[in-house]
C-alpha positions in Angstrom: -12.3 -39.6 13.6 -10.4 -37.2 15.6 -8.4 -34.2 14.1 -5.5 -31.4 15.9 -6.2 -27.8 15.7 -4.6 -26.9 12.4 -5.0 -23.8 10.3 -6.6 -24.6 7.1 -5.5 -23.1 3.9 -7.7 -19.4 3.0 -10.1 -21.2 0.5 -10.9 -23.7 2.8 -12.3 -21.3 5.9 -14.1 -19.3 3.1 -16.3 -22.5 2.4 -20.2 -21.3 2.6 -21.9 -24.2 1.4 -25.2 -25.2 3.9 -24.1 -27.9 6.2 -20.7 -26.6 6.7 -20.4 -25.3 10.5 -17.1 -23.4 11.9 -16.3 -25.3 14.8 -13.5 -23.3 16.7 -13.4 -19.7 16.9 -9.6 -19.6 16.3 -8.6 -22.1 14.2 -11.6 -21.6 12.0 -12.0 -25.0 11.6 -14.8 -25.6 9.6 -16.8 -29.5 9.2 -20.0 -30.4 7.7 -23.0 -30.8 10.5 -23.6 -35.0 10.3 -19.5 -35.2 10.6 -19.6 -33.0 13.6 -19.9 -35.8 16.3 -16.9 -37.8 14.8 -14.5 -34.6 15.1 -12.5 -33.8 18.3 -10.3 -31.1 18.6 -8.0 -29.4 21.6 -8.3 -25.9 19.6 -6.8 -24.2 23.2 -6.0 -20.9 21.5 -4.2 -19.9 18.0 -0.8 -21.5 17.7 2.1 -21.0 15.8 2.4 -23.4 13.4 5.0 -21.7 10.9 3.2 -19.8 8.8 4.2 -16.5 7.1 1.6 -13.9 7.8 2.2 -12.2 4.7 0.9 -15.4 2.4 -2.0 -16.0 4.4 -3.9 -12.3 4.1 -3.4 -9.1 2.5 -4.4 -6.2 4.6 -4.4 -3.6 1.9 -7.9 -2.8 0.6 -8.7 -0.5 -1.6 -11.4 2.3 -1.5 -13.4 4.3 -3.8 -11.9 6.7 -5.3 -14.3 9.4 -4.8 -14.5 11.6 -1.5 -16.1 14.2 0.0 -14.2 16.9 2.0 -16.2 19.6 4.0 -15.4 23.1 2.7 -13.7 24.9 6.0 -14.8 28.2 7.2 -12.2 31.0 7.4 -13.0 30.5 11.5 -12.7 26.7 11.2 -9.8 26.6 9.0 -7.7 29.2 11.7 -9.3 26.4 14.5 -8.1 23.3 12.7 -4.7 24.5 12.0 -3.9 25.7 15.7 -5.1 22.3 16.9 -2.6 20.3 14.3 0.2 22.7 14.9 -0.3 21.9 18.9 0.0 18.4 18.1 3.2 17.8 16.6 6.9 17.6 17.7 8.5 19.0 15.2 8.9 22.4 13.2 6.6 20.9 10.2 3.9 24.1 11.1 1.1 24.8 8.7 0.5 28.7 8.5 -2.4 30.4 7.4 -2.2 33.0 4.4 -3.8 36.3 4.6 -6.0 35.4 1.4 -7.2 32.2 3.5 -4.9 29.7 2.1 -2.3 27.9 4.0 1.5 26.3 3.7 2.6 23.5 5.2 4.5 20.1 4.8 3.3 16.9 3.6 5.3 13.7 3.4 5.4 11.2 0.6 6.7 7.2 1.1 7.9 5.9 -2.6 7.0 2.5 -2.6 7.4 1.9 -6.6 8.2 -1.9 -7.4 9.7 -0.4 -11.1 13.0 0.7 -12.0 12.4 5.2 -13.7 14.2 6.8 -16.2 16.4 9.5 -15.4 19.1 11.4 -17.6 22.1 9.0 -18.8 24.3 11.7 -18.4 23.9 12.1 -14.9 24.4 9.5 -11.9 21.2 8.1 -10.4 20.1 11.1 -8.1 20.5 10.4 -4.2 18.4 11.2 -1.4 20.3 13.9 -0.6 20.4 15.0 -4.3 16.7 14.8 -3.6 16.4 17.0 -0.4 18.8 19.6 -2.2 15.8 19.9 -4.9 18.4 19.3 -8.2 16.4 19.5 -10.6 15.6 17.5 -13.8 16.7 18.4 -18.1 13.8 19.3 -20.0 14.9 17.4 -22.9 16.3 14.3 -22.7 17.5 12.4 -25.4 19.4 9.2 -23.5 17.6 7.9 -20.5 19.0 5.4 -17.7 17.1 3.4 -15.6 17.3 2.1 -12.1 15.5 1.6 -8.9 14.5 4.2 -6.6 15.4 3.4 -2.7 12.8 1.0 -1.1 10.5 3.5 1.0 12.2 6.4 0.3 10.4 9.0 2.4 10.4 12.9 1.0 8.5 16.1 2.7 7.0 18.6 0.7 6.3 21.9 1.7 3.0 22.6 -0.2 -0.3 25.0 -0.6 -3.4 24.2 0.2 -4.2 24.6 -3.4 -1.6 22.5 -4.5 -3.1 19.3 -6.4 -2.2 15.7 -6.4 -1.0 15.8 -10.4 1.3 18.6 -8.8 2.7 16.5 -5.9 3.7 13.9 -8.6 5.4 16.1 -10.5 7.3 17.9 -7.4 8.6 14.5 -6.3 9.3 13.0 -10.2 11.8 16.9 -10.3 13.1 16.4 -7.1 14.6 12.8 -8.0 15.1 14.0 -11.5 13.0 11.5 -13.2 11.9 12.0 -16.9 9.1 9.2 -16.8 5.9 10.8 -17.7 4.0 11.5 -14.0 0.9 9.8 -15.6 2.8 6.5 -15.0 2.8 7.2 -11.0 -0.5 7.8 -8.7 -0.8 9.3 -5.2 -2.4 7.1 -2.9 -3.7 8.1 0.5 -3.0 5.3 3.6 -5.1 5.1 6.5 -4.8 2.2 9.0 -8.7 1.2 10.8 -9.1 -1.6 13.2 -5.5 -3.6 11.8 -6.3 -3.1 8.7 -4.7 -1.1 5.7 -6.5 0.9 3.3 -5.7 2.6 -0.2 -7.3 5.1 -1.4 -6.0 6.8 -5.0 -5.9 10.3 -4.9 -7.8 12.0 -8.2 -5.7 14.5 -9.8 -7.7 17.4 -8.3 -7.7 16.1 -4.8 -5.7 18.5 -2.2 -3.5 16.8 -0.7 -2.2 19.2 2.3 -6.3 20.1 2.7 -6.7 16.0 3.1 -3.6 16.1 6.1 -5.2 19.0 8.2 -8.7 17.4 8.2 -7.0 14.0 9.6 -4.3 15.5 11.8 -0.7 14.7 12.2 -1.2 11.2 13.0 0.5 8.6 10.1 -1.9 6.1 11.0 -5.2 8.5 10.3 -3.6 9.9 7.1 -0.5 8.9 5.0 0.7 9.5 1.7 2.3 6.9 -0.5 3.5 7.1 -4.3 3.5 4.2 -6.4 3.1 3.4 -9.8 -0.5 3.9 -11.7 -1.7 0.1 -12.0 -4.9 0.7 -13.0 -6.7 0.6 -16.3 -6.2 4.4 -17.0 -2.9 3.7 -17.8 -1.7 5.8 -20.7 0.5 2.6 -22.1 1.2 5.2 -25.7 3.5 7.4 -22.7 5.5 4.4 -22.5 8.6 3.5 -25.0 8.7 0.0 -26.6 12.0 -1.0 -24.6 10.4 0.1 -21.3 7.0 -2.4 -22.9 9.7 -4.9 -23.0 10.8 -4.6 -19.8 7.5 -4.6 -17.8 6.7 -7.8 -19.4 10.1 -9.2 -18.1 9.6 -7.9 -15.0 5.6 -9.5 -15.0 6.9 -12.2 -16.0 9.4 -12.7 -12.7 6.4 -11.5 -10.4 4.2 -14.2 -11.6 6.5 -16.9 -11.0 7.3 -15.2 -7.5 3.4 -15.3 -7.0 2.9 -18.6 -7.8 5.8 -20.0 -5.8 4.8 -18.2 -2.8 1.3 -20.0 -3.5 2.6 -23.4 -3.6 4.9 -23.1 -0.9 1.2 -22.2 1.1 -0.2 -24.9 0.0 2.7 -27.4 0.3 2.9 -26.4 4.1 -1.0 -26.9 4.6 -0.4 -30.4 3.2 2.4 -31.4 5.8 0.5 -30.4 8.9 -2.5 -32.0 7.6 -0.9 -35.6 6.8 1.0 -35.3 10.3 -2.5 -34.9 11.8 -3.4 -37.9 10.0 -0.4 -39.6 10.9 -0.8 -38.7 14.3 -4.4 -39.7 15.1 -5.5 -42.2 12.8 -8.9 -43.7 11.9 -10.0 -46.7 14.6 
């Protein structure tokens, strides 16, 4: 029996039953013990063999929610923001207060996969709308929807005080959306070793506190806004054509899902049987 280095499909390289031995360090080929002898492979190094990184893993992990942030001296707090403020190329300073508090920017990615609900009688808002701080009608009879511009970015100029429910509510004016803000979380991104971490902000968490402790760098510390997929959901906030519409719109991500998952599988298939093919059994 001999076999080529091929990359086996995720549930196969996750196999922990006793016997089963990994035999290459890059391939993760994986064979049971008393078949080991029969195997050859010229594993030489990872290949690449066609496949689309994005269906194999998913880098974003998700944290506890729950944090603890060390409480800041005056003397620290003066410290810490000197240090960030000597770190960064722009004119994004934080400034202490003379009650102890401090200013500064934060910035926010949008990454919401849903179209929101704005006033019907005025066009979707644009970035620059946005950046110009329009703000939203406090009673809205007729709503519109539409999508939001993939990874819009938007800065905030903020207090330390200033809370994550606040932030959510900042950003929902400033695009002049009329969705309730329990329907969007604030997630915190940090980036560790290649891989990508979520963390959802609670509603008392403070946000601009969270960006001096981890310094300017996006990788340490970024914010992101995307809807609130949990089970806290409020799903009463929500209107029964918008219920509609979510179930539409699950609806199209499950069949995405699933033929992302058998266009996986159907490629796992093809180089195995041309392995086959190509070294058959003596």
């Amino acid at each position: 029996m001999c076999g080529r280095q091929t990359q086996a499909p995720s549930g196969i390289r996750s196999l922990t039953s006793p016997g089963l031995q990994p035999l290459s360090r890059d391939c993760k080929f994986t064979c049971h013990y008393r078949c080991r002898a029969l195997v050859c492979l010229d594993c030489c190094g990872p290949r690449d063999l066609g496949w689309d990184p994005a269906l194999e893993r998913d880098t974003n992990v998700d944290e506890p929610v729950q944090r603890e942030t060390p409480d800041l001296s005056q003397t620290e707090t003066e410290q810490k923001i000197k240090d960030y403020n000597g770190q960064i190329n722009s004119n994004l300073f934080m400034s202490l207060n003379k009650d102890g508090s401090y200013t500064g920017f934060i910035k926010v990615q949008l990454k919401l996969v849903r179209p929101v609900s704005v006033p019907s009688s005025k066009k979707p808002p644009s970035l620059q709308d946005a950046r110009r701080g329009t703000g939203r009608s406090t009673a809205v009879r007729r709503r519109t929807s539409f999508y939001l511009p993939k990874d819009a970015i938007k800065h905030l100029h903020v207090l330390s005080r200033t809370r994550a429910r606040e932030v959510i509510e900042a950003l929902l004016r400033k695009f002049m959306v009329v969705d309730d803000p329990r329907k969007f979380a604030l997630f915190e991104r940090t980036e560790r070793h290649g891989q990508v971490y979520f963390r959802k902000l609670s509603d008392d968490e403070q946000p601009l506190k969270l960006r001096l402790l981890a310094g300017p760098s996006e990788k340490a510390l970024s914010f992101v806004l995307k809807e609130n997929d949990s089970g806290e959901v409020n799903w009463d906030a929500f209107s029964m054509p918008e219920l509609h519409n979510f179930l539409r719109i699950l609806q199209r991500e499950e069949e995405e899902h699933l033929r992302q998952i058998l266009q996986k599988y159907s490629r796992c298939r093809q180089k195995i049987q041309e392995a086959l093919h190509a070294c058959p059994l003596g």
